[in-house]
Structure formats: structure tokens, C-alpha cells
N, C-alpha and C positions, 0 to 999 in steps of 0.2 A: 322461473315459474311461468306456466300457462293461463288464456283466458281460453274459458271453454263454455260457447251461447248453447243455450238449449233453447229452442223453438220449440213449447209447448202448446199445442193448436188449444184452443179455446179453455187457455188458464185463464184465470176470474177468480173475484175475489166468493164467488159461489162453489167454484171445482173447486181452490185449493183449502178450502176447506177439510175436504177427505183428502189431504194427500199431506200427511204427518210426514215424510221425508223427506218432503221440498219445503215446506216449513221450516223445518229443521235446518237445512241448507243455509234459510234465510234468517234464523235465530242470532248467527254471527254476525248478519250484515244487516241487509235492511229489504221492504217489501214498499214500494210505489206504481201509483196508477198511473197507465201509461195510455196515455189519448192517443189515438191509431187516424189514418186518414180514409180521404174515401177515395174509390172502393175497400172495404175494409173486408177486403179476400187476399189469399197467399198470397197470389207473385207479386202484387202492387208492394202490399204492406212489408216483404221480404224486402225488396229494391231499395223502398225509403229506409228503412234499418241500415242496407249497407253502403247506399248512398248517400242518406243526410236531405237526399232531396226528397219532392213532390212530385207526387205522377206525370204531370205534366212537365215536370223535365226528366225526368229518367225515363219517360217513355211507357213503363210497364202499367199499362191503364184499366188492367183488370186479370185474371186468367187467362184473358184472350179477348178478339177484338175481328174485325173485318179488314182483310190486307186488300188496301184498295188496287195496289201497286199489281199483286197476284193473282186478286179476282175472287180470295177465296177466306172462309174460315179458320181462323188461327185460334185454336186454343191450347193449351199446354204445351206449347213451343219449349225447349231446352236449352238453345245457343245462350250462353251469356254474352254476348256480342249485340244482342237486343236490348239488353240495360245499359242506357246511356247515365254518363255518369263515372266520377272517379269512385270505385269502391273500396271500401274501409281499411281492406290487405296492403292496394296499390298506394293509399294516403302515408301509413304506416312503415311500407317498404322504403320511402324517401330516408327519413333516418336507421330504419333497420333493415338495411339490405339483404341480409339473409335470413327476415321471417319464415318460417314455416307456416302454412296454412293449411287445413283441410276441411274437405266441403263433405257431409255424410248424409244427404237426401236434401239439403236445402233446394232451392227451385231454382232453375236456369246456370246448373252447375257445367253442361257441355262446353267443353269451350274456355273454360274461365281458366285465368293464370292463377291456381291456386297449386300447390305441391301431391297432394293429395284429394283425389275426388271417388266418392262413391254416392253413385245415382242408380236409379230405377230403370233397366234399360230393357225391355224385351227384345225376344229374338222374333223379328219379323221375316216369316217363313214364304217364299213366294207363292204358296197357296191359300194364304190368305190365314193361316193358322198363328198363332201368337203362341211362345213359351215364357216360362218366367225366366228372368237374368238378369244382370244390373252392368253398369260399366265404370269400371272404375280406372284410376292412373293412380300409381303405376299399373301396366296391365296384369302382371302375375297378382295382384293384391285381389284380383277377383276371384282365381282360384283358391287363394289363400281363405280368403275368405267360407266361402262354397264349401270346400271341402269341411274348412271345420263347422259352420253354421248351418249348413245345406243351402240350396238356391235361395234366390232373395224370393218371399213369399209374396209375388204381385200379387195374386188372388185374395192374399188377406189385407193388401194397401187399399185397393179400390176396388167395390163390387158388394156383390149382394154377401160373400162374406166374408170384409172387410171386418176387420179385430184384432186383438192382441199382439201378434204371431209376429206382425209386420214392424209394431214397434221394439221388439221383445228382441227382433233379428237385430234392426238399427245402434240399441243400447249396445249391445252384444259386438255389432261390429266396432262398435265405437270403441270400445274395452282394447279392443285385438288394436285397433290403429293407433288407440294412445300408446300402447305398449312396445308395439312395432316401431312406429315413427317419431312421435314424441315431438307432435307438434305443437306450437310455441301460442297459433290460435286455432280453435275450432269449432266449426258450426255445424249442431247438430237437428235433427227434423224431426218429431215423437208424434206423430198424427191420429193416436188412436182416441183420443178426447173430440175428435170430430166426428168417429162417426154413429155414437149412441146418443149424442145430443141434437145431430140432426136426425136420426129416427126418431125416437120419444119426446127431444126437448128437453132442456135445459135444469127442468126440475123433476126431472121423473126417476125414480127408481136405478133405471138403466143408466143414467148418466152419473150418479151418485156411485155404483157400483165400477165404471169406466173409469173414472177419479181415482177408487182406492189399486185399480185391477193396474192404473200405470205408475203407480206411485210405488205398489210394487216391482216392478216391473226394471224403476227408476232408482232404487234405495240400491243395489250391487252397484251400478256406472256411480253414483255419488259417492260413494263410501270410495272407491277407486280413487274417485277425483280429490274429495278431502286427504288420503292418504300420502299425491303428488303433491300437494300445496296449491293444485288449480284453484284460481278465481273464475266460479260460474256465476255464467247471467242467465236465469233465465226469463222467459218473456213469450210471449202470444202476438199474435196479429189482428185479431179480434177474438168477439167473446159471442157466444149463440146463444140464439132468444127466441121466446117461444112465439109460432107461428101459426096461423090456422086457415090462411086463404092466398092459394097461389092465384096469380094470376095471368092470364095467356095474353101478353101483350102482342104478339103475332100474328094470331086471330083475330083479334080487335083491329089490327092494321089490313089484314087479308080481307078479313067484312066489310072495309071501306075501300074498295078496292084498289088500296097501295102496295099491296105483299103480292106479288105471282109464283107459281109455282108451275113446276112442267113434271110429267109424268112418265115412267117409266116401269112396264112390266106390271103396270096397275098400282103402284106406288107413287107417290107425291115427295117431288122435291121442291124445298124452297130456292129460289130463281133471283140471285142477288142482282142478275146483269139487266134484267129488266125492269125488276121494282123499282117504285118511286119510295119505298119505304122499309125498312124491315129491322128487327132488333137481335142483338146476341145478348141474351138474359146471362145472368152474371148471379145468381143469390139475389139478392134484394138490387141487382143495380141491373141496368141493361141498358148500354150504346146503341142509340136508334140512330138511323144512317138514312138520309134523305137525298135521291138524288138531284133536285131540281130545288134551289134557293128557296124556289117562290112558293115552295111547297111547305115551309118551316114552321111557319104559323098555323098551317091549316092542322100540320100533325103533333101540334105542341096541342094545340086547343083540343083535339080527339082525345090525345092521351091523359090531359088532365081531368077529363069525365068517367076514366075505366076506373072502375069504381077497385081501390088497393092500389093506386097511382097516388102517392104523397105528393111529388114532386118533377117537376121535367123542366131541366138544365138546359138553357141555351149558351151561347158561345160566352157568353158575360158571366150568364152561372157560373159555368165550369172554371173561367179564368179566376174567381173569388175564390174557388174551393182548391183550385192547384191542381186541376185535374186538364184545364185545355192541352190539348197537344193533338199531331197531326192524324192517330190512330184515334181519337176520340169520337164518337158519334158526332152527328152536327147536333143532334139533343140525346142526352141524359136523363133516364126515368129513373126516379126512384124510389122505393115499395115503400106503401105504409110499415109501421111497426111490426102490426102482426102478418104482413104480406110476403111473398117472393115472389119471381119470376120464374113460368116454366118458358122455354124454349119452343114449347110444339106452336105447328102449322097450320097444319090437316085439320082438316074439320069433321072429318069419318075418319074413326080410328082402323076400316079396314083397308083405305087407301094410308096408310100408314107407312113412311120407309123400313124395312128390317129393321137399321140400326136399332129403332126408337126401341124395339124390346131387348135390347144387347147392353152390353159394357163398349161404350164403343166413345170415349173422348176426345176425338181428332173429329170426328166425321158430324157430331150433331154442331147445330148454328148456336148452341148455348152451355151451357151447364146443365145437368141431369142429376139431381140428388134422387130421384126414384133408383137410381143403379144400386145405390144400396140397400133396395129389397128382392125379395123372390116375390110375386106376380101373387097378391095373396087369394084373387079372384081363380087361380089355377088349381085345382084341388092334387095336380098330377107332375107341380114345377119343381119339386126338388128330385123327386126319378127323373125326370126328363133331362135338369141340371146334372147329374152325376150319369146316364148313359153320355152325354154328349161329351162331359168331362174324357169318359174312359176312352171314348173314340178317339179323341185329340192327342190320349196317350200311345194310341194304335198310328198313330200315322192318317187318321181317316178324318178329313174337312167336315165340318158343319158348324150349322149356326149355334148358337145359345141363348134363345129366345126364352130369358125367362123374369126380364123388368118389368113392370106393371107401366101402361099410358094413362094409368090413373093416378096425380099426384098428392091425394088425400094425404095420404100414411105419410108425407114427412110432417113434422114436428119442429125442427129447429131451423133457421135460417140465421144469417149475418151478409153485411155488407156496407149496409146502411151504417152513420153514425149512431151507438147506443145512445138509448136514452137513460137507461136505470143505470145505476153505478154497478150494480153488482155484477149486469154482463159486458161491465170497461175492461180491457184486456190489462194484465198486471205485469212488472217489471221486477224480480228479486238478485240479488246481490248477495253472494257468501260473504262479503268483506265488506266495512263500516266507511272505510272511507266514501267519500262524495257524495255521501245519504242525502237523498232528497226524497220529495212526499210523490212528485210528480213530474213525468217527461211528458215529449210530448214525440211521436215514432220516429221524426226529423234530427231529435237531441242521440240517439241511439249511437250511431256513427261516430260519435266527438266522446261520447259515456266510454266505448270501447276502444276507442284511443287512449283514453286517460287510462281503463285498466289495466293497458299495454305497456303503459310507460310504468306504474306501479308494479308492475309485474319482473319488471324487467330492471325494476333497480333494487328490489327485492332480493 
């Protein structure tokens, strides 16, 4: 028998409500809340699930972080060689040396000794042009793939439209790799609960409707998987809450003049090698990087006056919460309830960099949940979106300027520890054994060794 994780992004005891098929799933076994850490965003909250550990020893201290070592912005990095830490497969392979594993969009899968991986990979064209693909091991599994599914639908994983299409692929491929390889464990990634709940928020319409649209979606791979005798877990990394006041921690640091930036072609970049100060917004959290000790105080005391600043973590902080480690800001801000972090700079949005109206998550100094709109103040950005589309089909480079620098229109945010239960991220179990009311994301790694072993004497 199989254990088979499903990474449900922003399952809560509010989504699974409309979702009668994971219900169901969980009707045989059992359904518990599962306390997340902080940052309680993907790559952290993934690591500690397969490491058992806390950020600050696994290293993964958010989406991304400031590589002092580089010089430069790291966000959505790949190498699993950046998660420190014995992971759950390698724990496992000690007495089953011929586990099978496979990784099917989990985060930091490059790289990783698992048997099977299918990740998100575009083809980066040396003009600057991007196409959709994914990279998978073995290599033929890609075409295998492709062929029967069509390409992996980046366009609908991340971007203004982001939807169904991308998790719909993921289940789908899932189906073909259980079928094909018939691995022993597997983790799967279902990210479309993410992104109507950070448009509208958590209790709105759209997010209610996103619920049942993946439970759909979800009811063929399940029915599969009860058919095999798999034991699934599924589970979330956090749960989204409603927000209503981003705030530009950046600016607030550039108005005091800690942030610099240098210019380029009448564009404003931010200037990490000279600031004394500057943040990578994270959702609700953002690593402020100070470079002069004697500075620490002065931008602890700034930041706790930006009016949607809860909290700002110094080295003490961070070490109570299990977050210090060496990629960590020298301080930690973290947003009121109904707050987030945008990442901008600039202070004139027409010295603005390109990116900032793009899909562009390598290059900006933060997180972007504006990428999931079309620019609503444009009366002309969805023509303008589909010429530029059709060019890029043509072989012909250009931009895709069509993200709004206004971050009113999002709606949901996480990161931060919840406060209401109903957006605590939830644990469910098809099998009865080990029932408990409550984990805690640490306990995850040792829950899925025991399934393994039940599984396996089964």
C-alpha cells in the first residue's frame, strides 16, 4: 500500500466545507487542526512538514530572503540542496531502502533524491522570452506527460490568470504517475485555493466557488486513490484571511533615509549594497536587513510606528519563534491581522522598474500578489494582454505590462500566525489509526513515517 500527501493550499476548516469529496476522503479516518509555523507561507511551511524541523534549522525562512553571500534577491529558488535537514523519504529509506518516492509540484523539488519529480520549469529563451514546460525525472516522463495532458499550464499556476487549468493538469498528472510508477510515497501540490481567496478573500463568493471548482477537480485522483488502497493525507500550510491595508514597509524605510536606490533609463532600482536598511515582504512577514548593528534599534523603533506593523522581531524574537538563522533579517516585521506587505520602493509610480507591472518573481525584492490581476485602472489591458500573448507566439519579444502598482484589490493575505480558528490550516487522514484532534507542522514528518510503516505492513 501507498501514502499519498496532498498539499491543499489554504484548506481550513471554512474551504472544506464546500469540498464533499475530501470530506469524504476524511469520513473513514479523521479530520485535525494543524498549527503551522511562522512564516506560514509555502517553502517554509513545506520544509518543516518534511523535515520535522523549524525555520531556523532547515533554513527555508520564507519564499525567499536576501543572499548576503550573492549580493542579491532570492525568491522561489528550486535546489532542494537549500533545505537543510534529514527529509522524511531519506528518514524512511534507513529501513526501506527501496522506497519509491515522488515529488509532483511540491516546492524545492530540483535537485532532490526522490525517484520521480515533476516541477514547474519554464523554458528560459535567451531573449528574454519565457515559454510554458516543466521538468521532470525521469526525463521521457515529461513528454509522457505533455503529450497526453498538453504543456504544463504556467500561465494558469501564476499570473493574472491563474485558475483551475494548473491544478486540473497536476491531479491529472498525478493519476498517469501513480499508474505508471506506482510509488510507494507521494507528494502532491493543488494550489488553486490560493488564488481566489487572495483576490476577494476568504469569505467571498469567489472563494466558496474555488472550494467546490477543486473538490471537483479532486473527486477522479481520490476515487483512484481509494480504489489502490492509498492512505492520503491531506493538509495545508496555512489558511487566508481577510485583509484590507497593505503596507509599504520600504518607503517607510526610503523616507527615512535608509533604503537607496539607483536609476536606470529613468527607472528606480532598489540598491541593497548601499542601504543601511531594506525589507523582502513576504505576505504578512518581511526580513528587514540592516547593515550597521548600531542601526538596529533605530529601525526596530521606525518600524513599530508604520501604522499595520504588529510586530518587529529581533534576534531574541526570532530565536523564541524558531525562526533565527543565518538568511534571516537582523529584524522581522510582522503585519497586523488585517495587514500585508507590499514590496515597492519608488515613490512615483512613473519612475517605476518594468518588472513592477509584469509577472516577474525572481526579479522583484518581495512577493507580488497584485500579479494576480489585470491593471483594473486600464480600460485597454486585456487586448494589450492577448496582442503581447500572440507575439510571444510569433517568436517576437516584448513586455507584458499588465499588473496594477495599486495594491488595493487584493483581499486575502497569510503568513502571520492565525488568529481565528476557522483560517487554522487542517490535517485529514483516510485511515483511523493515530487519530488525533491536533498536530502541530513539526509532528508531520514522524505522522508520515507511521503511515509508512502501516502501510507497508498492510
Amino acid at each position: 500500500m501507498s501514502v499519498v500527501v496532498l498539499d491543499v493550499v489554504g484548506l481550513t476548516p471554512r474551504t472544506l466545507t464546500h469540498m464533499p469529496s475530501l470530506r469524504a476522503t476524511a469520513g473513514t479516518g479523521f479530520t485535525a487542526t494543524l498549527d503551522t509555523v511562522l512564516p506560514a507561507v509555502t517553502c517554509s511551511v513545506q520544509s518543516t512538514f518534511l523535515t520535522g524541523l523549524m525555520p531556523a534549522q532547515h533554513g527555508i525562512v520564507g519564499n525567499g530572503w536576501y543572499d548576503r553571500d550573492m549580493g542579491e534577491f532570492a525568491f522561489w529558488r528550486q535546489h532542494n540542496a537549500l533545505v537543510q535537514g534529514e527529509k522524511v523519504w531519506q528518514t524512511a529509506r534507513r529501513t526501506r531502502p527501496g522506497l519509491k518516492v515522488a515529488n509532483i509540484c511540491w516546492w524545492y523539488a530540483m535537485g532532490a533524491d526522490v525517484d520521480i519529480t515533476v516541477t514547474p520549469r519554464p523554458v528560459y529563451r535567451y531573449d528574454g522570452r519565457k515559454s510554458p514546460d516543466c521538468y521532470t525525472v525521469p526525463a521521457e516522463l515529461r513528454d509522457t506527460l505533455t503529450e497526453e495532458l498538453g504543456p504544463f499550464p504556467l500561465f494558469d499556476y501564476w499570473g493574472p490568470k491563474a485558475g483551475l487549468a494548473s491544478s486540473r493538469w497536476i491531479a491529472d498528472a498525478t493519476r498517469r504517475v501513480l499508474a505508471d510508477h506506482d510509488p510507494d510515497l507521494t507528494f502532491v501540490y493543488l494550489p488553486h485555493l490560493d488564488y481566489d481567496l487572495q483576490r476577494f478573500g476568504p469569505d467571498s463568493p469567489q472563494a466558496r466557488t474555488a472550494a467546490r471548482e477543486l473538490d471537483t477537480v479532486l473527486a477522479p485522483l481520490l476515487d483512484t486513490l481509494a480504489a489502490r488502497g492509498s492512505t492520503v493525507v491531506a493538509l495545508s500550510e496555512y489558511g487566508i484571511t481577510e485583509v484590507r491595508r497593505p503596507v509599504d514597509i520600504n518607503r517607510a524605510l526610503r523616507r527615512e533615509g535608509l533604503l537607496n536606490v539607483y536609476t536606470q533609463q529613468g527607472m528606480e532600482y532598489l540598491d541593497p549594497w548601499t542601504s543601511r536598511a531594506f525589507a523582502t515582504p513576504d505576505h504578512q512577514l518581511s526580513h528587514v536587513y540592516v547593515a550597521d548593528p548600531d542601526d538596529v534599534e533605530r529601525v526596530r523603533e521606525l518600524l513599530l510606528k508604520v501604522e499595520g506593523i504588529d510586530q518587529v522581531l529581533d534576534r531574541d524574537d526570532q530565536a523564541k519563534a524558531g525562526l533565527d538563522h543565518p538568511r534571516t533579517g537582523e529584524l522581522v516585521a510582522v503585519a497586523a491581522a488585517d495587514s500585508w506587505f507590499t514590496y515597492y520602493y519608488w515613490l512615483d509610480d512613473d519612475r517605476a522598474p518594468d518588472f513592477a507591472r509584469g509577472v516577474e518573481i525572481h526579479r522583484k525584492p518581495g512577493y507580488d500578489p497584485a500579479e494576480l490581476f489585470f491593471d483594473p485602472a486600464d480600460p485597454l489591458v486585456m487586448a494589450r494582454a492577448a496582442m503581447s500573448v500572440a507575439k510571444l507566439k510569433l517568436g517576437i519579444r516584448g513586455t507584458l505590462s499588465v499588473v496594477p502598482t495599486d495594491p488595493s484589490c487584493v483581499r486575502g493575505s497569510h503568513g502571520r500566525l492565525p488568529d481565528n480558528p476557522e483560517d487554522t490550516p487542517v490535517l485529514l487522514c483516510s485511515r483511523p489509526m493515530h487519530t488525533r484532534d491536533r498536530f502541530h507542522a513539526t509532528e508531520v514528518k514522524e505522522f508520515l513515517l507511521t503511515c509508512l510503516d502501516d502501510a507497508k505492513s498492510d
